[in-house]
C-alpha positions in Angstrom: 162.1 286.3 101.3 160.7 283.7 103.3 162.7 280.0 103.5 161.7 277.0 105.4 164.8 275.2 106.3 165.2 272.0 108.9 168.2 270.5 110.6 168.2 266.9 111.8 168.7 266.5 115.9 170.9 264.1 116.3 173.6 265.9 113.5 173.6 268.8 116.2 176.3 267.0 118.3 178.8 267.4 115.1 181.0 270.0 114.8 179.2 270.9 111.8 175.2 270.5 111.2 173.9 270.8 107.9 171.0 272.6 107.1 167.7 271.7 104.6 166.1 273.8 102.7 162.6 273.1 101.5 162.2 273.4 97.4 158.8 274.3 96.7 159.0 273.6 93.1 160.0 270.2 94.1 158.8 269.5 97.4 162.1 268.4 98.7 164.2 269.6 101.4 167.6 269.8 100.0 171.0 269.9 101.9 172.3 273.5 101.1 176.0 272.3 101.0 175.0 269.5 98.8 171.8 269.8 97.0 171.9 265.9 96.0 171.0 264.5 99.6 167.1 265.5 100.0 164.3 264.4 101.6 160.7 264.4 100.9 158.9 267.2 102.2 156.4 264.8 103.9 159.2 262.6 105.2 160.7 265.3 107.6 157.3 266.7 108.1 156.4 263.3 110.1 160.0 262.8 111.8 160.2 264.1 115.2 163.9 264.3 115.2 163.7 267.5 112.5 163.4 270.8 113.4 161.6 273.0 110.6 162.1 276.6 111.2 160.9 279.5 109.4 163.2 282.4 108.3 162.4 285.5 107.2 164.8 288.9 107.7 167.4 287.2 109.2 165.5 285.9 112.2 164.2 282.1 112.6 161.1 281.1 114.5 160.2 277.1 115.4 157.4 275.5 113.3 158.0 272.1 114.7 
């Protein structure tokens, strides 16, 4: 199963980063810890400072 999941650059200096997950039904990326804290898809889409990976079999590949 294929997810689209995105972390935000500047949390990657934390001891712990979270991680988005993008909900098609909603179009939302959703913290996975805490599914309350989202963005719109669009929103992270334009902002440099996400990463959005693909991930599929256990292996992620860089979109943008």
């Amino acid at each position: 199963m294929k997810k689209i999941r995105a972390i935000y650059i500047g949390d990657a200096r934390f001891n712990q980063c979270p991680v988005f997950e993008l909900n098609v039904e909603t179009n939302y990326f959703e913290m996975l810890i805490d599914k309350e804290f989202r963005y719109e898809k669009e929103c992270v889409e334009e902002d440099n400072d996400f990463l959005i990976f693909k991930v599929e079999n256990d292996r992620a590949t860089l979109i943008k």
